[in-house]
ZAKEDO-489896 format. One line per 8 residues: their letters; for each residue y, x, z of C-alpha. Coordinates in steps of 0.02 Angstrom, whole numbers, plus 32768, in hexadecimal, padded with zeros to 4 digits. Each point is the difference from the previous one (the first is absolute). Example, Ala and Ser with C-alpha at 12.3 -4.5 7.8 and 13.67 -1.06 7.14 Angstrom:
residues 2
AS> 7F1F:8267:8186  80AC:8045:7FDF
This chain:
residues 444
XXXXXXXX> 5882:DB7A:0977  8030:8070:7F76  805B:7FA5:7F68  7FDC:8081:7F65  7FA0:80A0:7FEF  8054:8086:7F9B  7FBC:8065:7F87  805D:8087:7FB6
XXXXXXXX> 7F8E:807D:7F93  7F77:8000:7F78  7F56:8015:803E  7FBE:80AE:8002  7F67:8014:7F74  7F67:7FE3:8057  7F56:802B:7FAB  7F38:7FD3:8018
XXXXXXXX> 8034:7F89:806F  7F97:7F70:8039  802A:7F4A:8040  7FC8:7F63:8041  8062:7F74:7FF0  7FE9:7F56:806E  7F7D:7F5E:7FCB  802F:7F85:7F6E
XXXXXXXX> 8071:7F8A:804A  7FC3:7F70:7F6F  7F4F:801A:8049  8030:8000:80BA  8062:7F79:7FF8  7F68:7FA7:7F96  7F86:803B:8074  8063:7FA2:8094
XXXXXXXX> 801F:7F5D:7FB9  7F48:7FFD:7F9F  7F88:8048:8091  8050:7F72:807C  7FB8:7F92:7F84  7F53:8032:8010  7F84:7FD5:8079  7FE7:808D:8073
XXXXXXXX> 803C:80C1:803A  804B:804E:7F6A  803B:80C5:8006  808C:8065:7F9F  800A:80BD:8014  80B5:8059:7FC4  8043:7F5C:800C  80B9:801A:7FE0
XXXXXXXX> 806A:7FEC:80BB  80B9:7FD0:7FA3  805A:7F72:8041  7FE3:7F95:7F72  7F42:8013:8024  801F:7FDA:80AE  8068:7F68:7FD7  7F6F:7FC3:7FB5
XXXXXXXX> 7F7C:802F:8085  8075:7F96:807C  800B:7F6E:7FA9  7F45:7FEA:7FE8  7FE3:8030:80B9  8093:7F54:800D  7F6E:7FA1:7FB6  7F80:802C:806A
XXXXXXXX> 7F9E:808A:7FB7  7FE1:8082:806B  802A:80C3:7FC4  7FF6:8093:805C  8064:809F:7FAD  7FB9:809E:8022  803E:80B5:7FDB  7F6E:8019:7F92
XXXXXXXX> 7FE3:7F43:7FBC  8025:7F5C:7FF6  7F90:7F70:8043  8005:7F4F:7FC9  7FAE:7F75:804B  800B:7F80:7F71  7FC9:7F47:802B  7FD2:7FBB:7F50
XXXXXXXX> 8062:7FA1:7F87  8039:7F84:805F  7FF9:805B:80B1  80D6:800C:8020  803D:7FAA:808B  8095:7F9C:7FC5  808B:7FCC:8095  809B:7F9A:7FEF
XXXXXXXX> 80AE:805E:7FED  7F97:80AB:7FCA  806E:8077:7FB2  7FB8:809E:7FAC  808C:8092:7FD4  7FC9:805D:7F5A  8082:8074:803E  8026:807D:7F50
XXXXXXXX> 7F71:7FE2:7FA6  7FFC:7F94:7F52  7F36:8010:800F  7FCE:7FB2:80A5  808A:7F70:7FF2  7FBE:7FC9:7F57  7F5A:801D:8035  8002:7FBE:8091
XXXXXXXX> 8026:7F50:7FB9  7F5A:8001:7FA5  7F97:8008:809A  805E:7F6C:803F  7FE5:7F6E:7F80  7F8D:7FAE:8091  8083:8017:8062  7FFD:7F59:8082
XXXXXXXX> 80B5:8018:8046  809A:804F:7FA3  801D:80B1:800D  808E:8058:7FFC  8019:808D:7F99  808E:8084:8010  804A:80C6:7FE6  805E:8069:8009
XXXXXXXX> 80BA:800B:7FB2  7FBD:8058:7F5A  7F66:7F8C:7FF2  8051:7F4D:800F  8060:8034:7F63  7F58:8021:7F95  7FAC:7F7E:7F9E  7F82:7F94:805E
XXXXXXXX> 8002:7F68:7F6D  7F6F:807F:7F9E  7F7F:7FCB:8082  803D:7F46:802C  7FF4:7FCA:7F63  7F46:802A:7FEE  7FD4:7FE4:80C0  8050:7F48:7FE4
XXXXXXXX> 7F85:7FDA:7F85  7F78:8026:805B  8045:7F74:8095  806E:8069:8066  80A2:7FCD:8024  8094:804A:8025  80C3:7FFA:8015  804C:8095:7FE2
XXXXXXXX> 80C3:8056:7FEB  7FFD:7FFE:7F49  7F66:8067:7FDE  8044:8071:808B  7FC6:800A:80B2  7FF2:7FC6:808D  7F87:7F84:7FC8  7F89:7F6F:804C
XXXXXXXX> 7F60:7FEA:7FBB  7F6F:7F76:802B  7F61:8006:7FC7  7F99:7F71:7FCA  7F3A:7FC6:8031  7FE4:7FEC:7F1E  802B:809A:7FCF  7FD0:8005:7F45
XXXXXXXX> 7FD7:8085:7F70  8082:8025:7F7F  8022:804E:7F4E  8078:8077:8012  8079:8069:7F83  805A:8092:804F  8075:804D:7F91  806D:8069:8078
XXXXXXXX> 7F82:8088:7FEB  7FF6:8009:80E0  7F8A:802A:8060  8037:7F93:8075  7FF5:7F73:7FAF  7F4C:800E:7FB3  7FC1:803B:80A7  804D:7F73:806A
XXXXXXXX> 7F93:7F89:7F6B  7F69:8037:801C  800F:8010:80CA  8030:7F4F:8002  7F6A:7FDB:7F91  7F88:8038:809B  8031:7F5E:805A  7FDE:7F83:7F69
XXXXXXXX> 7F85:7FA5:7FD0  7FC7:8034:7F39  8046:809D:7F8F  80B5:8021:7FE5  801B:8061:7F60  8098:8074:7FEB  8042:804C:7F59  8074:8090:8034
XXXXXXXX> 806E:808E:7FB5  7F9E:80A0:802F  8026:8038:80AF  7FB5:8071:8087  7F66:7FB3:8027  7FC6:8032:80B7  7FEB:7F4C:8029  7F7C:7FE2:7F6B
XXXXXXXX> 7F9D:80A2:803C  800A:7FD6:80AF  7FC9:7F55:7FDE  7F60:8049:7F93  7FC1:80A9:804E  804D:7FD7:80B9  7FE1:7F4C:802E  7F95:7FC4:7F81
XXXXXXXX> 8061:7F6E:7FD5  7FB9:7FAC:7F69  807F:8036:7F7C  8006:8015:7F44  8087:806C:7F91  8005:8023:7F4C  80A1:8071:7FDD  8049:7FF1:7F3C
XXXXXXXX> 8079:8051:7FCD  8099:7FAD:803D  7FBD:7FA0:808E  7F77:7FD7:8074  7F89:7F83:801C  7FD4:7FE8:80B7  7F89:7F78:8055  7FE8:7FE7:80A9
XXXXXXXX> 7F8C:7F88:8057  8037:7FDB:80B1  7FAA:7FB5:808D  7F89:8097:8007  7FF3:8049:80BD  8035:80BA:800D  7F83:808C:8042  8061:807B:8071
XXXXXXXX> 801F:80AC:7F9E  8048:80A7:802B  8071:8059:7F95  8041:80C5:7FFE  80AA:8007:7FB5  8036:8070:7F85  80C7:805A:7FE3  8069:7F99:7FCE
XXXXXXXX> 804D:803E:7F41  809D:7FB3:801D  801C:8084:809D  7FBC:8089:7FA7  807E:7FD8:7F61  8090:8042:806F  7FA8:80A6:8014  7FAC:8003:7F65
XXXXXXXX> 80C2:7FF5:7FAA  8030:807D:8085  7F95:8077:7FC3  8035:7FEC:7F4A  80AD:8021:8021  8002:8077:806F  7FCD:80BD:7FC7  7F69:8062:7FFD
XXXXXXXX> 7FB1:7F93:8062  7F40:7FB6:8012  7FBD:7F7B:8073  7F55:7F8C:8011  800C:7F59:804B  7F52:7FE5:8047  7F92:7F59:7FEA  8095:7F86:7FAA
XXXXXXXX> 7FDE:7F56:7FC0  8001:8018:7F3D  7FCC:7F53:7FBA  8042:7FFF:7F5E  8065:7F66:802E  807A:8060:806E  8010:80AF:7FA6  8070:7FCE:7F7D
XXXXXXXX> 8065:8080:8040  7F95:8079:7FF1  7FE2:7FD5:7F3F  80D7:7FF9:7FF1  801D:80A1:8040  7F6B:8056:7F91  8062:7FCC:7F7D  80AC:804D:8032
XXXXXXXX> 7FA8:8098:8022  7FB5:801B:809D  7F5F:8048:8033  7F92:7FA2:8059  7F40:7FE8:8011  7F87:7F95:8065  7F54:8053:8042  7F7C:7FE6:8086
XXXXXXXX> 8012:7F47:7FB3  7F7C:7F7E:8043  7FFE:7F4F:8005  7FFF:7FA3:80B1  7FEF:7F2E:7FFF  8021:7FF9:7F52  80AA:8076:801D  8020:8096:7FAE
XXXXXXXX> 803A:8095:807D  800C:80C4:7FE0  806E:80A1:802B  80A1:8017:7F97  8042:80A7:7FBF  80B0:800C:7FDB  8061:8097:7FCD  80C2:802B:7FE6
XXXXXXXX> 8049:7FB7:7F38  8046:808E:7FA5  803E:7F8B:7F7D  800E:7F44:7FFA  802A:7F8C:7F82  8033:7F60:7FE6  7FAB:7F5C:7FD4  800F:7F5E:7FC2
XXXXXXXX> 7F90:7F86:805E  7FA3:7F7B:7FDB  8007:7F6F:8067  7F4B:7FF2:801C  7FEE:8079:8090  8083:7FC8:8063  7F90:7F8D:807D  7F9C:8087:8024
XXXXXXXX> 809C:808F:803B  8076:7F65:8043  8015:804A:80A9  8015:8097:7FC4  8083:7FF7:7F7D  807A:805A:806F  7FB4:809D:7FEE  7FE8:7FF7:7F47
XXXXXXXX> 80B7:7FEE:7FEF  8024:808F:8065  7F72:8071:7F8F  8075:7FC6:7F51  808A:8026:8047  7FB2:80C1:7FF3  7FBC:7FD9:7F3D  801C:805A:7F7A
XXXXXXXX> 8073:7F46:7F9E  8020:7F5E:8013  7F73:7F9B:8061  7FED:7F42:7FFE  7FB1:7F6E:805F  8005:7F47:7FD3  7FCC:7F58:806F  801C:8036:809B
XXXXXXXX> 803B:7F7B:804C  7F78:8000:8093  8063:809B:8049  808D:7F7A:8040  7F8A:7FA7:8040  7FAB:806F:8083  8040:802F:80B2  80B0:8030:7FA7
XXXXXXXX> 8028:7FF3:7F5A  7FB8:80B9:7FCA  8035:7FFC:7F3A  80B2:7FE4:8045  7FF5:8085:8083  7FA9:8085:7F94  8080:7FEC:7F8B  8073:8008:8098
XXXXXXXX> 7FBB:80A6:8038  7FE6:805E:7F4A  80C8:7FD0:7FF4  802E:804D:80A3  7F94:8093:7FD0  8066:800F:7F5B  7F7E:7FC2:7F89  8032:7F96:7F5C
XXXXXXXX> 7FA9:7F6A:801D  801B:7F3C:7FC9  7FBF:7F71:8011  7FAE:7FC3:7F58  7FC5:7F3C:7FCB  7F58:7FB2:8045  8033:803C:80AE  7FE7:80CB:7FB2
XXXXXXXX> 8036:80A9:801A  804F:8095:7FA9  8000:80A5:804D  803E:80A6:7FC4  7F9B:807E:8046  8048:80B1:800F  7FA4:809C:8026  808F:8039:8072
XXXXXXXX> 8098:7FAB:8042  8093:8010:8091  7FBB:7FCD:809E  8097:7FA0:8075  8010:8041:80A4  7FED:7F6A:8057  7F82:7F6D:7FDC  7FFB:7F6D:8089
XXXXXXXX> 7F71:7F7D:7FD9  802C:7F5F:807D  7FFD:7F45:7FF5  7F58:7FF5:7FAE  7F96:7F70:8057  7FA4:808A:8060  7F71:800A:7F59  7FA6:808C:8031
XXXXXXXX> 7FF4:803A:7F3F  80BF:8029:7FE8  7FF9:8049:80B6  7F5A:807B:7FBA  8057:8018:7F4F  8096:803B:8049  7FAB:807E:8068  7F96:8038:7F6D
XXXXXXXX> 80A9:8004:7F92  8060:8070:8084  7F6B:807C:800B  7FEA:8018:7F53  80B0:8010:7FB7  8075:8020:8078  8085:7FE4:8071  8042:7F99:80A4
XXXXXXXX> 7FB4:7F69:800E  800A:7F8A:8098  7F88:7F67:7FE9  8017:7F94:808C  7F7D:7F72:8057  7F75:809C:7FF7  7F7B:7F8B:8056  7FF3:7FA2:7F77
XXXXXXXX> 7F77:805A:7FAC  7F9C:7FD7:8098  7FEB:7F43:7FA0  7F6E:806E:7F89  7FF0:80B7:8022  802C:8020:80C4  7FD4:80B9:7FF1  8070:801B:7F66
XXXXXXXX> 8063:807E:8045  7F9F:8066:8051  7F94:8021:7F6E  8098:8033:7FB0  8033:8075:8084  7F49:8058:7FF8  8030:8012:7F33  8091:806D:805A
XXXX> 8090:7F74:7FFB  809A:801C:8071  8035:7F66:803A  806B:7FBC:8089
């Protein structure tokens, strides 16, 4: 088994080009968990086939829902709310994925045996106390490592509604709410920071799940009414943005270049990215937009930045680019000034702790760069700068972002890199490197 691939020259400029890049892993991972809820044969086409999707396809298939993965679809045989079949000592591996553990626990407040819950080395150390806490108050019970897995959890027969407040601003969180809801008895009501909402669309213009949101300003107001049976649905899933990002930024960086990404995911939840770049510069636009089960999806055109500047961001869009933060860092590092970033202190907590490791990186790369208060950032972008010979990325929890970012780093600026565990991608985007190498990326 190889331990690094090597990459050891910019990408040559590549122009007109067009792209697909795999299914939203938020949706497939949703689709999973909320079709074996239903009652009946529910289908996904351009489901996304990462490990952390099938880490989530076997643990449903532990509870007795049948699934049959196809190369063109994905077929779920859901058995109704309440349709799991619970056995004593059942463990369920989330494997790498933060979605499908936290998840997960939602669908199991009924629960009539413990269940234990556990991952791999980088997901025991992520924080699992954001989803007890509400899950408790809806009857569950658990004992857990801290707020860490692994973790039991038992369900109880008087599962109630709740009034929740999530103030995290996750996704997570707010969907594992309003999942739980399905198995009460009344209308749990959630005010939450503003997050990506694929759960409240799925739940509206997907399962018809009787649901109500009003969105203010600075947070939503969601009610769900559980105890409703689910009708079967199918569901065609778009690009995931968060894939595309890493080309999208490749594309800026590199020169004379042009590329489409074909049929992406562009809820305005998720494209706060998008938004971020625009305003250091970069030139991108959405067409062939239409809206699918309430999402938004389209083509993106990206082009090559012939000047960028730097910004000062507000905090308010960092929920919707928090996975991909990594690559914004690496565009101000090219700005035109002095770029900053405040309250990101949700970085730390993903699969490794990113804000540490892109400041890590943008050091090694020599980019001024500090750490600032409220968990912020300071980076001096440069138009030009030396480029080290050597650049070894290792020791990074296997997240598959820092693997991609490196790669995108290395064939935009320069150099010798050696990143090391290169399957770990293959946790969101298992045909990441090949669609670089049809971009014309050496890599070996």
């Amino acid at each position: 088994m190889r331990k690094f691939i090597s990459i050891q020259q910019k990408i040559v400029k590549f122009k007109k080009k067009i792209i697909s890049v795999p299914g939203d892993k938020s949706l497939s991972i949703r689709f999973i968990l909320l079709s074996s809820l239903t009652q009946g044969k529910c289908i996904a086409y351009n489901i996304l086939k990462s490990e952390d999707v099938i880490s989530a396809i076997k643990n449903i298939k532990k509870l007795g829902i049948k699934i049959v993965l196809k190369e063109s679809n994905c077929e779920v045989y859901g058995k109704g709310l309440f349709g799991y079949k619970y056995k004593k000592n059942l463990v369920l591996d989330a494997g790498n994925s933060g979605t499908t553990a936290r998840l997960l626990c939602s669908t199991l407040i009924d629960a009539k045996f413990p269940i234990k819950i556990i991952g791999d080395k980088s997901l025991i150390k992520r924080d699992m106390s954001r989803v007890i806490k509400p899950l408790k108050l809806f009857g569950a019970k658990f004992k857990d490592n801290n707020g860490k897995l692994p973790i039991l959890i038992e369900g109880s027969k008087f599962t109630k509604p709740i009034n929740y407040k999530e103030n995290l601003g996750s996704a997570q969180c707010k969907s594992a709410v309003m999942i739980a809801a399905l198995k009460t008895f009344g209308t749990t009501k959630i005010k939450s920071l503003p997050s990506r909402n694929h759960t409240e669309l799925l739940f509206k213009n997907a399962l018809n799940v009787p649901i109500k949101v009003i969105n203010k300003k600075k947070y939503d107001l969601i009610e769900v009414k559980g105890k409703s049976e689910i009708k079967p649905f199918d569901y065609k899933i778009p690009g995931d943005v968060s894939s595309a990002a890493f080309f999208i930024v490749l594309t800026i960086l590199s020169k004379n270049s042009k590329l489409i990404l074909k049929n992406v995911n562009i809820n305005p939840s998720r494209v706060g990215i998008i938004t971020i770049l625009k305003m250091m510069g970069a030139k991108i636009k959405f067409f062939n937009k239409k809206k699918y089960k309430g999402e938004i999806i389209g083509d993106i055109f990206v082009e090559s930045a012939n000047r960028l500047k730097a910004i000062n961001l507000n905090s308010s869009l960092n929920s919707s680019a928090i996975d991909e933060f990594l690559l914004i860092f690496l565009v101000a590092s090219k700005c035109d000034g002095v770029s900053s970033f405040v309250r990101l202190s949700e970085l730390n907590k993903k699969e490794s702790k990113r804000l540490d490791w892109g400041i890590k990186i943008l050091k090694m790369m020599n980019v001024k760069v500090i750490k600032t208060k409220n968990n912020g950032i300071k980076i001096w972008g440069r138009k030009t700068f030396p480029v080290k010979k050597k650049y070894i990325i290792k020791n990074y929890l296997k997240d598959h972002r820092i693997f991609m970012l490196s790669a995108i780093a290395a064939l935009s600026l320069g150099g010798n890199w050696k990143i090391y565990d290169p399957n770990s991608f293959k946790t969101s985007f298992p045909t990441f490197l090949k669609t670089l190498i049809s971009l014309g990326a050496k890599i070996k």
